[in-house]
C-alpha positions in Angstrom: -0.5 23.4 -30.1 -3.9 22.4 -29.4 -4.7 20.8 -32.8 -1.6 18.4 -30.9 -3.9 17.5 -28.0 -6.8 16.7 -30.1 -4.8 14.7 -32.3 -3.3 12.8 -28.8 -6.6 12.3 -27.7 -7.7 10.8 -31.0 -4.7 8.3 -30.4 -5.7 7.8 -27.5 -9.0 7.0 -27.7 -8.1 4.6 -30.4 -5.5 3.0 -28.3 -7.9 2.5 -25.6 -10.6 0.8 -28.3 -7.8 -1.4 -29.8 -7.3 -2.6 -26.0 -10.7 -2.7 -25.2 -11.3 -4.8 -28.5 -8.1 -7.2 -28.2 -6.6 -7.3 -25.3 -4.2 -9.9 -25.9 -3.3 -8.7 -29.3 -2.0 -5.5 -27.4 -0.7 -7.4 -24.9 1.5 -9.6 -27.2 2.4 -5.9 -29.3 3.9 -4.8 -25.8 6.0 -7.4 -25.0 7.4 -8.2 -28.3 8.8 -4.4 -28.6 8.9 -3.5 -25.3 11.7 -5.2 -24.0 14.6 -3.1 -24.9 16.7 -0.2 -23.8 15.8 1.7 -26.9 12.0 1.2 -26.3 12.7 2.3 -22.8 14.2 5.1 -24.2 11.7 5.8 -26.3 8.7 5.2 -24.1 10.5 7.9 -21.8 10.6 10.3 -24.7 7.2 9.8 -25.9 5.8 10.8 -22.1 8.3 14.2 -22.5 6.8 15.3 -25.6 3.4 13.9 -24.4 4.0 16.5 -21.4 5.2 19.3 -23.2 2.5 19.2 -25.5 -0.1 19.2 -22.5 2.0 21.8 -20.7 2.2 24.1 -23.6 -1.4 23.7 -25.2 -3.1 23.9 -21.5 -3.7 27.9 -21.6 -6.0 27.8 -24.7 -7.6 24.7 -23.4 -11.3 24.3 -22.3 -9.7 23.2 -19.0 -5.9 24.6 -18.3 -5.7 23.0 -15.3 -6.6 19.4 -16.1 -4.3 19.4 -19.2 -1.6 21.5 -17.3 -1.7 18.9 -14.7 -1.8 15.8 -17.0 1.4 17.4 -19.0 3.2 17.8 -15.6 2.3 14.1 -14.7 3.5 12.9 -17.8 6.9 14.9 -17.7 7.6 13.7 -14.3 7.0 10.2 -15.7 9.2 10.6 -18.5 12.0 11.9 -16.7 11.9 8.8 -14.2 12.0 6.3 -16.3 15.3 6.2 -18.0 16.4 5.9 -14.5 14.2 3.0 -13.7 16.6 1.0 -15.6 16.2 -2.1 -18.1 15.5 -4.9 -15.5 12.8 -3.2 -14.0 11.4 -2.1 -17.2 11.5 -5.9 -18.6 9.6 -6.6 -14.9 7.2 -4.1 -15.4 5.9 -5.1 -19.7 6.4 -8.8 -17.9 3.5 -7.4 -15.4 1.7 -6.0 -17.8 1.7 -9.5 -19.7 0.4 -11.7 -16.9 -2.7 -9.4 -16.5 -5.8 -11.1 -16.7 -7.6 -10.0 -19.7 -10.8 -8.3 -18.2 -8.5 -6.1 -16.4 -6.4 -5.1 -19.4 -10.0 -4.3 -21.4 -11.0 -2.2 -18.2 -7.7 -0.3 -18.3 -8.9 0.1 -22.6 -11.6 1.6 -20.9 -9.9 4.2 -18.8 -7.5 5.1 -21.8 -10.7 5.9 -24.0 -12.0 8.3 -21.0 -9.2 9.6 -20.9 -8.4 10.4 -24.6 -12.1 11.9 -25.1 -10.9 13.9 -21.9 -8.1 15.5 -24.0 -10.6 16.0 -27.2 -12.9 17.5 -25.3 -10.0 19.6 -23.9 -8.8 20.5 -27.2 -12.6 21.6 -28.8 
């Protein structure tokens, strides 16, 4: 299970660099598939199995706690969102669209931290 969260952090590093690189390439990639009830669906699933992952893997982690913690987060998260409903999904990518673009790259930023978090984790 921990190969899982060093392959997460890898994705997430690279999602934070693809950000961090084009902001408004990412941007445009989450609001032209983001605006659905299957994508909120599947966003909602992707942060369960994101969880579990972190939940389960967090014992033979370097730091059970900070993974344990993430994985909880990230369950909570996916288990709220389904209920969040479509229009306030569709409010919330149309937010994430009208971000200026140094603050999107800083958020890139943050997702790379917190990717080489999880490799670190995982090593």
């Amino acid at each position: 299970m921990i190969q899982a969260v060093l392959v997460l952090g890898i994705l997430f590093t690279a999602a934070g660099v693809a950000v961090m690189v084009s902001p408004q390439g990412m941007i445009r990639f989450v609001v032209d598939r983001f605006r659905t009830r299957g994508a909120l669906y599947a966003a909602a699933a992707a942060r369960l199995v994101i969880g579990c992952v972190f939940v389960l893997a967090s014992p033979e982690s370097r730091s059970p706690a900070y993974l344990w913690y993430f994985g909880v987060l990230a369950i909570l998260a996916g288990a709220v969102l389904p209920f969040m409903g479509l229009e306030r999904f569709k409010r919330l990518v149309g937010w994430v669209a009208s971000l200026d673009v140094s603050l999107v790259r800083a958020w890139g930023f943050v997702v790379v931290a917190l990717g080489l978090s999880f490799v670190w984790a995982a090593l």
